[in-house]
Gaussian input, Z-matrix of N, CA and C with variables (Angstrom, degrees):
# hf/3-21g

backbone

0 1
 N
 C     1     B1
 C     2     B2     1     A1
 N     3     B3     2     A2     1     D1
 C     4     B4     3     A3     2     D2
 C     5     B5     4     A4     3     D3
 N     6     B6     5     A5     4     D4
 C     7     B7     6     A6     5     D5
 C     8     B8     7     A7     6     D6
 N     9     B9     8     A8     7     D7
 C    10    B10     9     A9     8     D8
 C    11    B11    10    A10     9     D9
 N    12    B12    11    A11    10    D10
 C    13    B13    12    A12    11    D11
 C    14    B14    13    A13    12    D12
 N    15    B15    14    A14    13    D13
 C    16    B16    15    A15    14    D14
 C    17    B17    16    A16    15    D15
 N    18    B18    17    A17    16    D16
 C    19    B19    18    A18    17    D17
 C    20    B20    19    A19    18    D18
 N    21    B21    20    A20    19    D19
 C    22    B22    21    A21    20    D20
 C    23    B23    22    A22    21    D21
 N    24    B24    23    A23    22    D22
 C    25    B25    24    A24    23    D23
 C    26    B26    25    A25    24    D24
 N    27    B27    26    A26    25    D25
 C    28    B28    27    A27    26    D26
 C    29    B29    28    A28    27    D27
 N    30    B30    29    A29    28    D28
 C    31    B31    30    A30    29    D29
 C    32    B32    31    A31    30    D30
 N    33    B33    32    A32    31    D31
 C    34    B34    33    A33    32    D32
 C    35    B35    34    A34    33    D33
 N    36    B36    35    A35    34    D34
 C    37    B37    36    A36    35    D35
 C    38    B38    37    A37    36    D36
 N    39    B39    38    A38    37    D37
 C    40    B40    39    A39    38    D38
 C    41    B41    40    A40    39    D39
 N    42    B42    41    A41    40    D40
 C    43    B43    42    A42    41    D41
 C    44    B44    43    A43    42    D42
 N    45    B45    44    A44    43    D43
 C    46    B46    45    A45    44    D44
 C    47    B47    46    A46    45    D45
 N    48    B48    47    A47    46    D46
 C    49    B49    48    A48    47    D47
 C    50    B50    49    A49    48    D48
 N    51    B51    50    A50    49    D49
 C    52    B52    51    A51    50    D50
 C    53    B53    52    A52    51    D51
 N    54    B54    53    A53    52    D52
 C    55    B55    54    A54    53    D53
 C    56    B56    55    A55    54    D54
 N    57    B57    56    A56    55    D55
 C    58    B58    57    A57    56    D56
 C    59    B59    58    A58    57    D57
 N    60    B60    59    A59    58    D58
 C    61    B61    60    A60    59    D59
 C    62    B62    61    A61    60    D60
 N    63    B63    62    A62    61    D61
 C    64    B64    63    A63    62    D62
 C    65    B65    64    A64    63    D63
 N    66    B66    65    A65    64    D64
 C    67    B67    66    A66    65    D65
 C    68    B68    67    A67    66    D66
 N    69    B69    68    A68    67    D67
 C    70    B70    69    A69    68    D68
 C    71    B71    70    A70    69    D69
 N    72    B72    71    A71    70    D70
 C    73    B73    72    A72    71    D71
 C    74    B74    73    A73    72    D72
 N    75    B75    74    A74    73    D73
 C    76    B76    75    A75    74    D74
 C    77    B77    76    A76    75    D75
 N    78    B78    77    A77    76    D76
 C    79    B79    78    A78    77    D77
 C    80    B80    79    A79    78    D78
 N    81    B81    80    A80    79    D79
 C    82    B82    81    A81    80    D80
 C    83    B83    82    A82    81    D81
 N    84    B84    83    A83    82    D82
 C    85    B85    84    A84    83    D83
 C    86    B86    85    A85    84    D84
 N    87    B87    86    A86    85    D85
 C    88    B88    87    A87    86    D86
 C    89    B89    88    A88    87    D87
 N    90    B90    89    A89    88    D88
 C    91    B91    90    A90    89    D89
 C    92    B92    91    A91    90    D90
 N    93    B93    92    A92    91    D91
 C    94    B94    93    A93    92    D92
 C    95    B95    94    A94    93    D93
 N    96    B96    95    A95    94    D94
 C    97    B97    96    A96    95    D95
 C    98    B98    97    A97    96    D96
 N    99    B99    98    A98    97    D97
 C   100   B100    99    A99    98    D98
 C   101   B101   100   A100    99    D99
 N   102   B102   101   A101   100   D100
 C   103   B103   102   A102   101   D101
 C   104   B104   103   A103   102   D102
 N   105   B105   104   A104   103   D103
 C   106   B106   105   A105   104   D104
 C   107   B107   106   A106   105   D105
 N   108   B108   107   A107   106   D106
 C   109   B109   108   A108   107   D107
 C   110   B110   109   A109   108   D108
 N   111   B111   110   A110   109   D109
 C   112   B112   111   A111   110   D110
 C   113   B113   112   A112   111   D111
 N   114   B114   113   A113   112   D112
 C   115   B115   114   A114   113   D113
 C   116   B116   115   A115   114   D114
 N   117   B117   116   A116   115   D115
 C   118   B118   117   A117   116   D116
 C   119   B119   118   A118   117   D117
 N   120   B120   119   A119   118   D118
 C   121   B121   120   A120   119   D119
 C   122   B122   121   A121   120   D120
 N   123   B123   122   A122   121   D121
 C   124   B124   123   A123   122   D122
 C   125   B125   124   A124   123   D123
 N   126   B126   125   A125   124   D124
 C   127   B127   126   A126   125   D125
 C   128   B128   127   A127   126   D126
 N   129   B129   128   A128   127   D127
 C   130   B130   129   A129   128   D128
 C   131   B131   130   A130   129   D129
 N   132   B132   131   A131   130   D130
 C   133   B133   132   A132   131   D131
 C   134   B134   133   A133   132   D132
 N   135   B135   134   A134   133   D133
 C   136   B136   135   A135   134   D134
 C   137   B137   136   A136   135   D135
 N   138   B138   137   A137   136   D136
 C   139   B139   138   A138   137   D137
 C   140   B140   139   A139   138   D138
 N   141   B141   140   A140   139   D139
 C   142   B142   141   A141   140   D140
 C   143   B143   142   A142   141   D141
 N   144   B144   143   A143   142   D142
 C   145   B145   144   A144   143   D143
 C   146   B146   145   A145   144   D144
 N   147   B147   146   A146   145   D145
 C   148   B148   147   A147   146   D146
 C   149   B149   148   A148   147   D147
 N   150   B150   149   A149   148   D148
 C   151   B151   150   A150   149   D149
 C   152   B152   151   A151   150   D150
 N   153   B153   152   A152   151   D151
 C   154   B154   153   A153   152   D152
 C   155   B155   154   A154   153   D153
 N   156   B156   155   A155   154   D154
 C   157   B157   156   A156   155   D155
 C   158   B158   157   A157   156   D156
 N   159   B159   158   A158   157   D157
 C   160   B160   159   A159   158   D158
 C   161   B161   160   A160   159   D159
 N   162   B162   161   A161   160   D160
 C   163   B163   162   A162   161   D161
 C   164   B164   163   A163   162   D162
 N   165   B165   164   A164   163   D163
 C   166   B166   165   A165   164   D164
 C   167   B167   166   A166   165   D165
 N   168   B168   167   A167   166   D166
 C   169   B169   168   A168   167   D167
 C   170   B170   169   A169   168   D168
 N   171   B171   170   A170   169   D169
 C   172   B172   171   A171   170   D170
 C   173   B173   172   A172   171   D171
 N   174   B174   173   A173   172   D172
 C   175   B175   174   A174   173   D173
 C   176   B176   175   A175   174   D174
 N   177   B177   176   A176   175   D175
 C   178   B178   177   A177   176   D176
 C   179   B179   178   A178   177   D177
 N   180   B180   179   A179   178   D178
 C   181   B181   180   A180   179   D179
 C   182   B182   181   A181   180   D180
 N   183   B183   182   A182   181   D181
 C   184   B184   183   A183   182   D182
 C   185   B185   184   A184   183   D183
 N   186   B186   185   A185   184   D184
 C   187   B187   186   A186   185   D185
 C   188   B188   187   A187   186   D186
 N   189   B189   188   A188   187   D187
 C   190   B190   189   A189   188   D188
 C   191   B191   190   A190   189   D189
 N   192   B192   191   A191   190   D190
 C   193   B193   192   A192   191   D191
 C   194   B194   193   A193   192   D192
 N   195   B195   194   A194   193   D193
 C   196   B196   195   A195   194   D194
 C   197   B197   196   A196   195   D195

   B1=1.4455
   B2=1.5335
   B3=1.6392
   B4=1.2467
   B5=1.2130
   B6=1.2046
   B7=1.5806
   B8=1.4911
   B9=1.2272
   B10=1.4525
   B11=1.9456
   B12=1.1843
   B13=1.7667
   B14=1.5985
   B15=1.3925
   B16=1.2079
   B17=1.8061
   B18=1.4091
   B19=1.4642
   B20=1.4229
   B21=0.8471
   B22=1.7517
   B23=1.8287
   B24=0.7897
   B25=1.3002
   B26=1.5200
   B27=1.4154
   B28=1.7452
   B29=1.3938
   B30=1.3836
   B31=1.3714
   B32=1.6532
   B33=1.1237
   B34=1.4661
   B35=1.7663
   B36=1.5624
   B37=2.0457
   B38=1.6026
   B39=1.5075
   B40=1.3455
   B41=1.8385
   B42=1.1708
   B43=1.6293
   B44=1.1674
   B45=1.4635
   B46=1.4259
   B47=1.7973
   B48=0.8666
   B49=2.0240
   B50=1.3398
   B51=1.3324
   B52=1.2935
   B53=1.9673
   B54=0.8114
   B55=1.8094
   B56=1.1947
   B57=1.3156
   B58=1.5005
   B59=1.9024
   B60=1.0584
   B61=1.5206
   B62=1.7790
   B63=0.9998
   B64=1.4039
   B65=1.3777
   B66=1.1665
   B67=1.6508
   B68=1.7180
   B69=1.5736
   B70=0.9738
   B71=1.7573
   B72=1.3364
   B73=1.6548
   B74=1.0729
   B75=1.2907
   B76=1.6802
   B77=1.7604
   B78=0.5738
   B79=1.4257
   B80=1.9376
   B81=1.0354
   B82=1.2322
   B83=1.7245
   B84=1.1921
   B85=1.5458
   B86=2.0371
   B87=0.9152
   B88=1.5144
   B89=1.7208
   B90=1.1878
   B91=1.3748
   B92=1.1768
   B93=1.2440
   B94=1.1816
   B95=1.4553
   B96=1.1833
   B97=1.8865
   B98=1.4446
   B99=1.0297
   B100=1.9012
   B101=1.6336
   B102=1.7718
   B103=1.4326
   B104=1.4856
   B105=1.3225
   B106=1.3353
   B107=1.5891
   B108=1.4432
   B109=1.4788
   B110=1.6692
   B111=1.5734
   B112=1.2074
   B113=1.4736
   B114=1.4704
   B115=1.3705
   B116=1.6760
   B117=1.5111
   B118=1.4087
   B119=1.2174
   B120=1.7827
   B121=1.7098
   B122=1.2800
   B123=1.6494
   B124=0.8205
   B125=1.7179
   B126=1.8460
   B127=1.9534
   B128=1.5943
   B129=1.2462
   B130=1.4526
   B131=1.3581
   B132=1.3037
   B133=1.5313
   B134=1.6231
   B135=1.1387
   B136=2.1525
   B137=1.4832
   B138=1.0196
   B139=1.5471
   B140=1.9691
   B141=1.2708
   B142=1.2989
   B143=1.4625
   B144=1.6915
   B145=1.0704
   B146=1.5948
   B147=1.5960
   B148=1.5848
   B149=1.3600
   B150=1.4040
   B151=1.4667
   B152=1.4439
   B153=1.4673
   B154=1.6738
   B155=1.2773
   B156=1.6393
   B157=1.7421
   B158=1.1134
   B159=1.6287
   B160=1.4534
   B161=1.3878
   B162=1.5421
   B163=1.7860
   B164=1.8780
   B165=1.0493
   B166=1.6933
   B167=1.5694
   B168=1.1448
   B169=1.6287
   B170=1.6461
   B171=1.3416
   B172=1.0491
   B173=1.6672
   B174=1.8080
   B175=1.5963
   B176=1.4398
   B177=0.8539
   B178=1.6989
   B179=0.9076
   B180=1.4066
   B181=1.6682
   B182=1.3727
   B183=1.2992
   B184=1.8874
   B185=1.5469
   B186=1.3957
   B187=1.5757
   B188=2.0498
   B189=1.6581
   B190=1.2016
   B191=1.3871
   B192=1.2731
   B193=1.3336
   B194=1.5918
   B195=1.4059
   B196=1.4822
   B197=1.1742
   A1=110.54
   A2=124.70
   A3=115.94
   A4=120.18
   A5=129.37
   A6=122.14
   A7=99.10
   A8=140.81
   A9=132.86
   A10=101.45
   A11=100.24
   A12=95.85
   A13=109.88
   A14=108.38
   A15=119.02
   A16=108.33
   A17=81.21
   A18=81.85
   A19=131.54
   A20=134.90
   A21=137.27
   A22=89.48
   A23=157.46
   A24=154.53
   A25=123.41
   A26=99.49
   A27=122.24
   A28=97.43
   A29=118.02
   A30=112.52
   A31=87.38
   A32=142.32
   A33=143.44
   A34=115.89
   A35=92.00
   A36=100.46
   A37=106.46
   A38=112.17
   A39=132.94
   A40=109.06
   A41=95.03
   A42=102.38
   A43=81.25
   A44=137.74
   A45=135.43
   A46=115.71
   A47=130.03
   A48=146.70
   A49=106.68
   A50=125.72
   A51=114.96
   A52=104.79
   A53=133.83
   A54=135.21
   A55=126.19
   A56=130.52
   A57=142.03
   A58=87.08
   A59=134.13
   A60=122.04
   A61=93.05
   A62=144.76
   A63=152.13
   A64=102.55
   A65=122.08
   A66=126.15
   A67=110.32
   A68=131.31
   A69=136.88
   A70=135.10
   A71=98.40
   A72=93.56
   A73=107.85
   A74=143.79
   A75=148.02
   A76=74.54
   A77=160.23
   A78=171.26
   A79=106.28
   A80=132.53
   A81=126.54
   A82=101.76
   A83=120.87
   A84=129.07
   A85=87.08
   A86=131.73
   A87=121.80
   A88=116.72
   A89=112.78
   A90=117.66
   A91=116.15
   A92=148.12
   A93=156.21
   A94=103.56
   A95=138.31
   A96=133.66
   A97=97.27
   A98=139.99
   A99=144.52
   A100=78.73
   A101=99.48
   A102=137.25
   A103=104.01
   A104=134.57
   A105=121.38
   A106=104.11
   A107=114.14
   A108=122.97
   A109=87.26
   A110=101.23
   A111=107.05
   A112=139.77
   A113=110.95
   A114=106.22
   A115=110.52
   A116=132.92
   A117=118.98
   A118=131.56
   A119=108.24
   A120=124.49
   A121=98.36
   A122=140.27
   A123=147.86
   A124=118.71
   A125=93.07
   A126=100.67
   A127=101.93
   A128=114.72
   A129=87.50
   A130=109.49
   A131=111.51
   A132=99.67
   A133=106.75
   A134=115.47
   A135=116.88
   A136=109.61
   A137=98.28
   A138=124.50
   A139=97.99
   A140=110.04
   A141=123.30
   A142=116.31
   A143=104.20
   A144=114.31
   A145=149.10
   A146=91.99
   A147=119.37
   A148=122.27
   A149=112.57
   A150=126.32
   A151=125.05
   A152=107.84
   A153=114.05
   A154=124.77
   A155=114.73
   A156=97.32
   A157=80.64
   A158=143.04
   A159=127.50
   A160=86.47
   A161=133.00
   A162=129.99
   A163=99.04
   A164=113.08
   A165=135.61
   A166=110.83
   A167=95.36
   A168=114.86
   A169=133.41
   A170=107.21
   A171=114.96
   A172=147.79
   A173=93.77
   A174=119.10
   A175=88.70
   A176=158.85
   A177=119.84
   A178=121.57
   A179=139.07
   A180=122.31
   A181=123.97
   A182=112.90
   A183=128.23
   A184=113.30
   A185=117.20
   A186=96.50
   A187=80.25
   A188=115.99
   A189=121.20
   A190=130.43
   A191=123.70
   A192=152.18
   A193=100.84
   A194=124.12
   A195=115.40
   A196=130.53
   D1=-47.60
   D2=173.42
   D3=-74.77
   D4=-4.11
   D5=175.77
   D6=-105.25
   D7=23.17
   D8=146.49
   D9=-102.51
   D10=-22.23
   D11=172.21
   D12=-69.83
   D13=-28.45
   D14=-171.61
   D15=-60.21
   D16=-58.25
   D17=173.61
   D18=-74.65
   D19=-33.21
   D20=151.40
   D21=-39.20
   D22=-62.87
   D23=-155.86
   D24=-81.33
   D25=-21.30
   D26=163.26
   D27=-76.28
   D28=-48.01
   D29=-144.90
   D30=-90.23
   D31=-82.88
   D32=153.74
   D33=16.24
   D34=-52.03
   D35=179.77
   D36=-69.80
   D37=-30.28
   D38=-163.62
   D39=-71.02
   D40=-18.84
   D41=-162.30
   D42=-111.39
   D43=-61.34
   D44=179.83
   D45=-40.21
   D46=-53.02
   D47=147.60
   D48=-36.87
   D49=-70.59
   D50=-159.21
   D51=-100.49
   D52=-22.00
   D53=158.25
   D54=-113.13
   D55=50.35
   D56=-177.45
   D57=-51.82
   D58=-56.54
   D59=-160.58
   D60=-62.51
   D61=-48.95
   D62=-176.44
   D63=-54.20
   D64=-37.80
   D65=172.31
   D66=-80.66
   D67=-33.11
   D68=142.98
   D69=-35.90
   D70=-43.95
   D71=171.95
   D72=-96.81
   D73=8.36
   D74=-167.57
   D75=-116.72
   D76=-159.05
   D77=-6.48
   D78=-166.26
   D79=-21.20
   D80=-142.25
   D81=-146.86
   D82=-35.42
   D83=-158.79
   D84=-80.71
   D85=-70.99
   D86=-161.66
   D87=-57.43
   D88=-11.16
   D89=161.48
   D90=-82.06
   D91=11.09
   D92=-152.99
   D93=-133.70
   D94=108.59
   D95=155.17
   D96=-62.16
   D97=-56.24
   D98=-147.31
   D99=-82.15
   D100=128.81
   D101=158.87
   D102=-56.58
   D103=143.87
   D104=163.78
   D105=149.64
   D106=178.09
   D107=-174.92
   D108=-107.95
   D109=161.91
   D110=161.73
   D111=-68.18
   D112=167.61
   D113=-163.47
   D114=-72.34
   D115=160.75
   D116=162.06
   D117=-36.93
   D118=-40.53
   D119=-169.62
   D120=-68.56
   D121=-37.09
   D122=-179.58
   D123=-49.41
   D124=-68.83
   D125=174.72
   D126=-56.56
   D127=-17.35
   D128=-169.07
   D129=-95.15
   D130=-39.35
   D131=-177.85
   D132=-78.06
   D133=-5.49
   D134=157.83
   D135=-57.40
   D136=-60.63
   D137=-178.11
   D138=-42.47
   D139=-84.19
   D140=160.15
   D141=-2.25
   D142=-82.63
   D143=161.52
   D144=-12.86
   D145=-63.42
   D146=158.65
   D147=-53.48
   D148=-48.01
   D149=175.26
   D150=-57.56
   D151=-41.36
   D152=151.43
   D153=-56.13
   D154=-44.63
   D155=-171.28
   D156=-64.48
   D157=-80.09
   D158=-107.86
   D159=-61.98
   D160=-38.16
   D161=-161.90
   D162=-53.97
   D163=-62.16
   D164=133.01
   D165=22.43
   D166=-104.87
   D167=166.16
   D168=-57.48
   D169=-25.75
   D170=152.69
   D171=-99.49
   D172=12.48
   D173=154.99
   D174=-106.00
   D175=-31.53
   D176=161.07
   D177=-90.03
   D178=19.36
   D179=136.54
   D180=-102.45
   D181=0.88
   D182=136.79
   D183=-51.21
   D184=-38.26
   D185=-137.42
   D186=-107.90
   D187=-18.73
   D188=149.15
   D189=-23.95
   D190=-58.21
   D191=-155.87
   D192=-90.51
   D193=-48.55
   D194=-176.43
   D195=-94.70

């Protein structure tokens, strides 16, 4: 069971890293009146974000295994 959570959580960090704007209009764009892409502080701490689960997800399919 935790190494399929694992992966939803790899895969989840994965989209968060590589399409922070895709995570922006799903979550963030309809609160907004002002047209526009998101701010830098934003991709980065998305970005950020992403970089933890996959670390995340890939200590529980480490910690699976031993």
């Amino acid at each position: 069971m935790y190494l399929v959570l694992s992966i939803f959580l790899i895969f989840g960090g994965l989209v968060m890293a590589l399409f922070p704007e895709f995570i922006y209009q799903l979550s963030e764009s309809w609160k907004s009146d002002a047209v526009g892409t998101p701010s830098r502080w934003y991709i980065y701490s998305t970005r950020f974000g992403g970089i933890m689960c996959i670390l995340a997800g890939l200590g529980g399919i480490v910690v699976q295994f031993i």
